[in-house]
C-alpha positions as CSV (number, residue, x, y, z in Angstrom):
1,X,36.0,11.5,-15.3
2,X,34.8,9.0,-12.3
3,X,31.5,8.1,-11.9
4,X,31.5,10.2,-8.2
5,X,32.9,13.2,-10.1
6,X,30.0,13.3,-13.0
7,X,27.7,12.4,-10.8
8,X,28.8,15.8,-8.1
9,X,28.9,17.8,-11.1
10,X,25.6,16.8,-11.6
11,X,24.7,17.4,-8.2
12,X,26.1,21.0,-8.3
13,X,23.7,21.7,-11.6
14,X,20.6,21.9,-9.3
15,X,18.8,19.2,-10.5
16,X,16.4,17.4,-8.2
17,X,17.0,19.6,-5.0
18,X,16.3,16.9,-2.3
19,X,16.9,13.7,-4.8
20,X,20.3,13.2,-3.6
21,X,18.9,12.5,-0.3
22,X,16.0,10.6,-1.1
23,X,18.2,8.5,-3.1
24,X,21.0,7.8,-0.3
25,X,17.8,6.8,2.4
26,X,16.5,4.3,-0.4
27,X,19.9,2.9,-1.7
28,X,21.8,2.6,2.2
29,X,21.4,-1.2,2.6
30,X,23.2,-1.2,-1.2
31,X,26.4,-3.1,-0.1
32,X,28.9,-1.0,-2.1
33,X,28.8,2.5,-2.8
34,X,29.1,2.8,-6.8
35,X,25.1,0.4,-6.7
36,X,24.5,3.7,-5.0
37,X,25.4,6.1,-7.1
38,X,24.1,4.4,-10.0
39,X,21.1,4.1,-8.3
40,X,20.7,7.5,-8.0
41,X,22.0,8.3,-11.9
42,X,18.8,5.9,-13.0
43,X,16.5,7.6,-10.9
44,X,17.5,11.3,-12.3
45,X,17.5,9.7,-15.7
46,X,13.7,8.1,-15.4
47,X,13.0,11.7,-14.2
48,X,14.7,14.0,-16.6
49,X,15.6,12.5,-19.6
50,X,13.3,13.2,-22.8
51,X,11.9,10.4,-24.8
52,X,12.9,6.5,-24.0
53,X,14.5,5.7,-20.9
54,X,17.0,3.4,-21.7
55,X,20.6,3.3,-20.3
56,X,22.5,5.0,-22.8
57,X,20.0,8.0,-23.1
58,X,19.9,8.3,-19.0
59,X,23.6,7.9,-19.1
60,X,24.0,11.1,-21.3
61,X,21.6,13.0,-20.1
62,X,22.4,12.4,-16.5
63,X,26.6,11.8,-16.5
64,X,27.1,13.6,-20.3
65,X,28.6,10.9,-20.9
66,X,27.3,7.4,-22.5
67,X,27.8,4.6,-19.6
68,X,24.9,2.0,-21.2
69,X,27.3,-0.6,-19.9
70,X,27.5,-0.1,-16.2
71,X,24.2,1.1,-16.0
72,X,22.6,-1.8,-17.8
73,X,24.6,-4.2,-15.8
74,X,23.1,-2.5,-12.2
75,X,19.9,-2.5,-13.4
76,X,19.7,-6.6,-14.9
77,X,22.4,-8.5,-13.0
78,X,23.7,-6.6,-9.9
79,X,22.6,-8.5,-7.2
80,X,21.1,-6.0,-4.9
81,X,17.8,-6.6,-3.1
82,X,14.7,-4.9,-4.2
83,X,12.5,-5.6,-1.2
84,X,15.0,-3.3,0.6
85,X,14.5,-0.7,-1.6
86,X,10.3,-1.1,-1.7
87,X,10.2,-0.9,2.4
88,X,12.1,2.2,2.6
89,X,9.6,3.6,0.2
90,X,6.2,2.5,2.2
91,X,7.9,3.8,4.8
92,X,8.0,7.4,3.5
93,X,4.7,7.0,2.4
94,X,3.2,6.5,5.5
95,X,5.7,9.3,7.0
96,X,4.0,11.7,4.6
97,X,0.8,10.4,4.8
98,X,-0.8,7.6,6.4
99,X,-3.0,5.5,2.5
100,X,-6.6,5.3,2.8
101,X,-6.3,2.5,0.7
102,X,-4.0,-0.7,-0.4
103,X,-4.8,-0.8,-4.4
104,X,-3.6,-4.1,-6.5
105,X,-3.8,-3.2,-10.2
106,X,-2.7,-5.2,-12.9
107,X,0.1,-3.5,-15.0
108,X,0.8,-4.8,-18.8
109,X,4.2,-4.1,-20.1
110,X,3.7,-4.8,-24.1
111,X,6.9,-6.8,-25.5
112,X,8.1,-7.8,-29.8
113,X,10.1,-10.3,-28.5
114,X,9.0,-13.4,-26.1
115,X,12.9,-14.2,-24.7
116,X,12.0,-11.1,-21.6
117,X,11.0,-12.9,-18.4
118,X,8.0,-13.9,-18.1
119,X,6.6,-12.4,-22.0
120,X,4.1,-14.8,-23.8
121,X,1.4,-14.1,-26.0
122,X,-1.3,-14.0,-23.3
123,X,-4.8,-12.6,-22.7
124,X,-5.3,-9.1,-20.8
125,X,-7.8,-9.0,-18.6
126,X,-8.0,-5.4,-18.2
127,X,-7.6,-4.5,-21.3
128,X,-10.3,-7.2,-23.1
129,X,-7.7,-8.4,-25.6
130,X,-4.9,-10.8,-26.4
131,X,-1.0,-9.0,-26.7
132,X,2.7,-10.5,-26.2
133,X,3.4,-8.7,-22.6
134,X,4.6,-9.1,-19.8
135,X,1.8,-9.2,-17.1
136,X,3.1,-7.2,-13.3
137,X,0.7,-7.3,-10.3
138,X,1.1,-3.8,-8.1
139,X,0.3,-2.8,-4.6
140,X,0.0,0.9,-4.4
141,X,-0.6,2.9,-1.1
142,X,-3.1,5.5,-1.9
143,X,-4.8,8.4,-1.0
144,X,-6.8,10.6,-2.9
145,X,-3.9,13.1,-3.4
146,X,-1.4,10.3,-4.2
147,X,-0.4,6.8,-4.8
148,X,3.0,5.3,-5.2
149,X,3.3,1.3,-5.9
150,X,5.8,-0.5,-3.5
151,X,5.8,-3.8,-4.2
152,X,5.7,-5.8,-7.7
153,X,4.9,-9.2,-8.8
154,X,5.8,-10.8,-11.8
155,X,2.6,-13.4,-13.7
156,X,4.5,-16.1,-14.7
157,X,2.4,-17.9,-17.9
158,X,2.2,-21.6,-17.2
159,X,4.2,-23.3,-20.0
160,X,7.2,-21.1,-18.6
161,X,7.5,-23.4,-15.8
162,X,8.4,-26.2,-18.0
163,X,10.8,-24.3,-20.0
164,X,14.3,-24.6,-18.8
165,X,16.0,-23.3,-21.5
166,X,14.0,-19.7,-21.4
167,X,14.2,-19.8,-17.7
168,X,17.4,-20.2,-17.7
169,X,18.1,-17.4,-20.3
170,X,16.0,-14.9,-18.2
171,X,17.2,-16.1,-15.0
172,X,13.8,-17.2,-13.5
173,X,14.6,-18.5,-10.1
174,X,13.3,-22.0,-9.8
175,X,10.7,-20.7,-6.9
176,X,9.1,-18.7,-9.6
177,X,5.8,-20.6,-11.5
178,X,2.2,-19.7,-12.5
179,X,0.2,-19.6,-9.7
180,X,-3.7,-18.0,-9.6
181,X,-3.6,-14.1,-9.1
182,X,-5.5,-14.3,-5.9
183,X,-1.8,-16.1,-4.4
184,X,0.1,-13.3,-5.8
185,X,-1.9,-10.5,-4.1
186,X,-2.4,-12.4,-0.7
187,X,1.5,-13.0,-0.6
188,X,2.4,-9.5,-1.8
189,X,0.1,-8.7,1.1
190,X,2.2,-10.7,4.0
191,X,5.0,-9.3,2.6
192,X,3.8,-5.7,3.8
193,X,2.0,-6.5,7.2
194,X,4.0,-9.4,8.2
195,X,8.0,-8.5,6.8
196,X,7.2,-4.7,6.6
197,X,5.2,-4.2,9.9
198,X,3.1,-1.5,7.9
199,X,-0.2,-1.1,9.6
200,X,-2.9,-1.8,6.6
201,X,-5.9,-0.4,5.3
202,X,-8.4,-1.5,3.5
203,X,-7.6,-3.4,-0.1
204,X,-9.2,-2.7,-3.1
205,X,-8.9,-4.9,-6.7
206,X,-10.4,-5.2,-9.6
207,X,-12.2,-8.8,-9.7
208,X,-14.3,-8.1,-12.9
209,X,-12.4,-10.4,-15.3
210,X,-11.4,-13.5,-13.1
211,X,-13.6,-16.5,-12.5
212,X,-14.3,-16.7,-9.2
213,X,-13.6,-14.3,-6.3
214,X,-14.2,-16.2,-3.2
215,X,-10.7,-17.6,-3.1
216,X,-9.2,-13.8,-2.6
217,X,-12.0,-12.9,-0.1
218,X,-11.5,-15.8,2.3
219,X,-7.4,-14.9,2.0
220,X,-8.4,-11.7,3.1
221,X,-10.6,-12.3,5.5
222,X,-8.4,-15.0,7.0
223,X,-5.2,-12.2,7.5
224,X,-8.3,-10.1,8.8
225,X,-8.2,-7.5,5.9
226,X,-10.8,-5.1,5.5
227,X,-11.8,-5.1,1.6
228,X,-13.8,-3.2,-1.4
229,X,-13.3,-5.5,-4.2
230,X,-14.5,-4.9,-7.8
231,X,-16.6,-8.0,-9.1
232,X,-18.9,-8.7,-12.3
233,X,-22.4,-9.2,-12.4
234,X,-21.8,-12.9,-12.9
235,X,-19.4,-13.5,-9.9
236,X,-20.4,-16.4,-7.6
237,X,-20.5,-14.7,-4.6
238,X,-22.4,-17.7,-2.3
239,X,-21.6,-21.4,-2.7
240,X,-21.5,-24.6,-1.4
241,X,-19.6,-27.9,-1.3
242,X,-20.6,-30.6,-3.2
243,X,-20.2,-34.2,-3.6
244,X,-17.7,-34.1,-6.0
245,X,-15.7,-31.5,-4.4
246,X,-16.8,-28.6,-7.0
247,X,-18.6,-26.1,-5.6
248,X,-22.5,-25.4,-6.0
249,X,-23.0,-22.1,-7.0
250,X,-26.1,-20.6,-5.0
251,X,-25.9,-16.9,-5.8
252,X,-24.4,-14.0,-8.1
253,X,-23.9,-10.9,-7.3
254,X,-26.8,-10.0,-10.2
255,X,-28.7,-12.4,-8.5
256,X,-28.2,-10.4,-5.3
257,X,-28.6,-6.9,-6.4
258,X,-31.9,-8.0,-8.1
259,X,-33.5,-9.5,-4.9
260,X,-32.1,-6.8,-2.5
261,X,-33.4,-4.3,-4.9
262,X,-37.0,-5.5,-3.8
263,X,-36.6,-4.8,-0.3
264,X,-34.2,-1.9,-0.3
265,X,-34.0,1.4,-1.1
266,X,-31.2,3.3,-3.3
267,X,-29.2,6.0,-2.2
268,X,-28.3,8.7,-4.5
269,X,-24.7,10.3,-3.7
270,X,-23.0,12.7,-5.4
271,X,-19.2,12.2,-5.6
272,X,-16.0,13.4,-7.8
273,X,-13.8,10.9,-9.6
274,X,-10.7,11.5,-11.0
275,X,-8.1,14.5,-11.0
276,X,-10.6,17.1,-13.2
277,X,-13.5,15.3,-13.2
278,X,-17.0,16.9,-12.8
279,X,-19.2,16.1,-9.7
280,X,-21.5,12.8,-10.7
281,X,-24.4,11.6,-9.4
282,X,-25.2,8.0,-8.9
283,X,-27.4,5.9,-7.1
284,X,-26.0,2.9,-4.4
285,X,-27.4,0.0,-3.2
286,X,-25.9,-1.8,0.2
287,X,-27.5,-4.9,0.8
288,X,-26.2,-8.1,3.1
289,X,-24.7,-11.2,1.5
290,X,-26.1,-14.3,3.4
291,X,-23.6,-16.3,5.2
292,X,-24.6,-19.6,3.6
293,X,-23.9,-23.1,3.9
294,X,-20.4,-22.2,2.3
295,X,-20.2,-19.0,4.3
296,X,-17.2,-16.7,4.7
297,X,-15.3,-18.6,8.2
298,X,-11.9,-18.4,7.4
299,X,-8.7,-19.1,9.7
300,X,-5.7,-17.1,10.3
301,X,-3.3,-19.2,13.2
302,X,-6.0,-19.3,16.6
303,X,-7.7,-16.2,15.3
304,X,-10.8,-16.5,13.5
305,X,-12.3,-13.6,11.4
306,X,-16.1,-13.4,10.6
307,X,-17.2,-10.1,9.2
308,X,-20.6,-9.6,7.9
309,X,-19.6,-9.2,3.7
310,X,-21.9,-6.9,1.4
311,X,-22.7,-6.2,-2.0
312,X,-22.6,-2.6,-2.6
313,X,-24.1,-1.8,-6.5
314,X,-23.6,1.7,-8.1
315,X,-26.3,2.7,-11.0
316,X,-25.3,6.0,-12.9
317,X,-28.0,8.5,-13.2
318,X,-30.2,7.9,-16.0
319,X,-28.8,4.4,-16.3
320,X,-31.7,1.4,-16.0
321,X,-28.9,-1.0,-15.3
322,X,-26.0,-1.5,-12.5
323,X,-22.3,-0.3,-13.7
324,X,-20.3,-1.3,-10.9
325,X,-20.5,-3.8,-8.5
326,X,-18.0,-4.4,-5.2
327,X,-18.1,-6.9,-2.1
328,X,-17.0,-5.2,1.0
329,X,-16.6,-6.6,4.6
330,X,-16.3,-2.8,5.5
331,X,-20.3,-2.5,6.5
332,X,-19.6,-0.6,9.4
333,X,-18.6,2.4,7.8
334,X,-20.9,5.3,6.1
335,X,-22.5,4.8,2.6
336,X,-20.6,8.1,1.6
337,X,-17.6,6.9,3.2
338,X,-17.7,3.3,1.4
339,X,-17.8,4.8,-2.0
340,X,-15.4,7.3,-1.5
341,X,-12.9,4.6,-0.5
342,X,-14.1,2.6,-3.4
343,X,-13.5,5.2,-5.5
344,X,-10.0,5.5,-5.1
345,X,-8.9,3.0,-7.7
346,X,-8.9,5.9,-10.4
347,X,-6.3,7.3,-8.1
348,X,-3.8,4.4,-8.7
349,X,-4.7,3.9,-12.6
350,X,-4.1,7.5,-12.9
351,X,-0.8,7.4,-11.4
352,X,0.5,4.3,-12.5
353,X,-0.4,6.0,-16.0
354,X,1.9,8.8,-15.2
355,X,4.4,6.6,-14.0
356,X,4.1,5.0,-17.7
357,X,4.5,8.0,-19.5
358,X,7.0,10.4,-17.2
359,X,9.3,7.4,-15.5
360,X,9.6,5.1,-17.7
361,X,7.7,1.8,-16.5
362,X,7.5,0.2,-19.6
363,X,10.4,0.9,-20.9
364,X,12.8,-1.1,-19.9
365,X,14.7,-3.8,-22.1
366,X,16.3,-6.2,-20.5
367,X,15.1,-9.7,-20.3
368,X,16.4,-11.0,-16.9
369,X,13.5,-11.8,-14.2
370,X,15.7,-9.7,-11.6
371,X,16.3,-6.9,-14.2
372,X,12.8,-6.3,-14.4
373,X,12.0,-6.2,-10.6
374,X,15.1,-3.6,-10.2
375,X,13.4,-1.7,-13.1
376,X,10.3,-1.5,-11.8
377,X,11.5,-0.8,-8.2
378,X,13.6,2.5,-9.7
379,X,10.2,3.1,-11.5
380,X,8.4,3.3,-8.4
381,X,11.5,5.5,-6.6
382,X,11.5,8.0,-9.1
383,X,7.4,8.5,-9.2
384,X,7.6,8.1,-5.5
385,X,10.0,10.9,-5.1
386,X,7.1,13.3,-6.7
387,X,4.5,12.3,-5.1
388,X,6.4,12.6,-2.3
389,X,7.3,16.4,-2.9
390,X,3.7,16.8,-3.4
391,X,2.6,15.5,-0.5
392,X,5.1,17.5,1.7
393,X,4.1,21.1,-0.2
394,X,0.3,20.5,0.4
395,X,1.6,19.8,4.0
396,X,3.8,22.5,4.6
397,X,0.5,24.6,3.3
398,X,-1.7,22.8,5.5
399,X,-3.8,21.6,3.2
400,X,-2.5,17.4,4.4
401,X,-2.7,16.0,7.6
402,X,0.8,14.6,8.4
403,X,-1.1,11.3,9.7
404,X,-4.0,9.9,8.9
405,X,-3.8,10.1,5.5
406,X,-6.8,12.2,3.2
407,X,-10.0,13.6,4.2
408,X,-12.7,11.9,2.7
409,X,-13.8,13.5,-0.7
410,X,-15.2,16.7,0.0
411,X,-17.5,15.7,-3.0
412,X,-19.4,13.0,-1.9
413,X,-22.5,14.2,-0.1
414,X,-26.1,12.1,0.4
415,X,-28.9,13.5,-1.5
416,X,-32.3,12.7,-1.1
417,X,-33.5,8.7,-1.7
């Protein structure tokens, strides 16, 4: 039987009422029509099929048939263009729901081998520990009901650039090196606004574990990006040239909270985090960052961007010390308002958790640099398509705004100082 035939017969089964369509929106630039049916076959199988997702299990589960062959080949070497795919996905985001938030989150994919693109025995920032992975970057539009990931970015360790024989066996274009995190996100970002013409909101990342953060806040500030961005106590958030061209550090953000904290009163909110999690209360602390001799001016073509940045601290009740700290150049909105944005990170964790252990995002194994973009592209399409489905029932019930995304957390309320 042809692949068209299995794949009707599938069709006729019921499965996935509305997936064949989703599928032929997201596929349509493919250039030939079998790269869109078996697109659609590995989307049904990261859905449906118990247990590992590889290519002969989605094969058989999806066709009744094994076709590891084909399917492996469209998924590692076709030569079909991802960023097609990841636009037509935003785009049905924002159709359902315009994201409160831009999320970047790092994403480990744990490897035995170290021939897979990009693998190297490397030290996880997120995690606090060394592991041979894989290390992905992803920008998720969220809100609180949902977040789906649409574009991807693979770390490249630096002794892979000088490796031409394991470039070459993974098929690492030559444009593809190490370069800093910060790069990653800001070009993921001009991907979006720039090539995608999707209208952004604010960006949130977790900072805690890299060395300094100034370099992502003037890349934002430059592309005039509104930000919450997760930092450590220790982060150097005011410095200064020096003479040798290394920066003078003049201020952490501990320093900061500790000398705000003597002019400034806390704020205690109480706010929800997570999909069943009980109502919290914490206290908050917004207090300027000075502008400084180093001070955030940053340039973005004739246009110059100069927003006013803040340090905004949350202490957990009973707690003597800080847990969390952010810089934000979003001072004009609400305390309640700030944190609730803030706090949609746990959204994108939470899903990209769910995208690990019901599509398959870690599951792939092939080694080619392309083969893991498609992967992780079909990933996103087959989470996507849930959230998605979601999205439109709590619509259709009234509970969603068609535009203009989430409500604010009904949750978060300001209690007394």
């Amino acid at each position: 039987m042809s692949l068209n035939a299995d794949l009707n017969a599938t069709r006729e089964r019921g499965w996935g009422d509305g997936l064949s369509e989703y599928c032929a929106y997201l596929f349509s630039p493919f250039a030939r029509s079998d790269q869109r049916r078996w697109g659609e076959v590995y989307v049904r199988g990261l859905l449906d099929a118990s247990g590992r997702k590889t290519p002969a299990r989605i094969s058989e589960h999806v066709l009744g048939r094994r076709a590891s062959q084909s399917l492996q080949q469209f998924v590692s070497q076709s030569p079909w263009e991802c960023t097609d795919v990841r636009k037509r996905l935003a785009e049905q985001v924002f159709l359902a729901a315009e994201p409160d938030a831009w999320v970047v989150d790092e994403v480990v994919f744990p490897k035995n081998g170290n021939h897979s693109a990009g693998v190297a025995r490397q030290y996880v920032p997120a995690e606090g520990r060394t592991a041979n992975c894989q290390l992905g970057l992803a920008v998720s539009l969220a809100t609180e009901e949902a977040s789906i990931p649409v574009n991807w970015r693979l770390l490249m360790p630096p002794h892979w650039d000088d490796d031409d024989r394991r470039r070459g066996a993974a098929r690492v274009p030559d444009v593809e090196r190490h370069q800093p995190r910060w790069r990653h996100v800001l070009d993921s970002l001009d991907e979006m606004v720039q090539e995608w013409d999707l209208k952004p909101a604010p960006i949130l990342a977790d900072w805690r574990h890299e060395p300094d953060v100034l370099p992502l806040l003037d890349g934002l500030e430059a592309r005039g990006l509104g930000y919450l961005v997760e930092v450590s106590g220790g982060a150097p958030l005011l410095a200064a040239p020096s003479t040798n061209g290394s920066p003078v550090v003049l201020g952490t953000a501990a320093d900061m909270m500790h000398t705000a904290g003597r002019r400034s009163a806390r704020v205690t909110l109480a706010w929800r985090e997570g999909v069943e999690s009980r109502v919290r209360q914490s206290q908050f602390l917004a207090a300027q960052i000075p502008a400084g001799p180093g001070g955030p001016t940053a340039r973005h073509g004739e246009r110059r961007f100069r927003r006013p940045r803040q340090l905004l601290v949350e202490w957990p009740a009973g707690r003597p010390q800080p847990r969390t700290y952010w810089v934000t150049n979003l001072g004009s909105r609400r305390l309640p308002d700030l944190v609730s944005t803030a706090k949609l990170r746990w959204r994108s964790r939470y899903d990209l958790g769910r995208l690990r252990e019901e599509c398959g995002l870690v599951d792939f194994e092939g080694r080619s640099f392309r083969g893991w973009h498609h992967h992780v592209t079909l990933a996103s399409a087959a989470h996507g398509f849930q959230a998605l489905e979601r999205l439109a029932a709590r619509r259709a019930a009234g509970v969603l705004r068609r535009h203009g995304g989430i409500p604010a957390m009904p949750a978060v309320a300001a209690m007394s100082p």
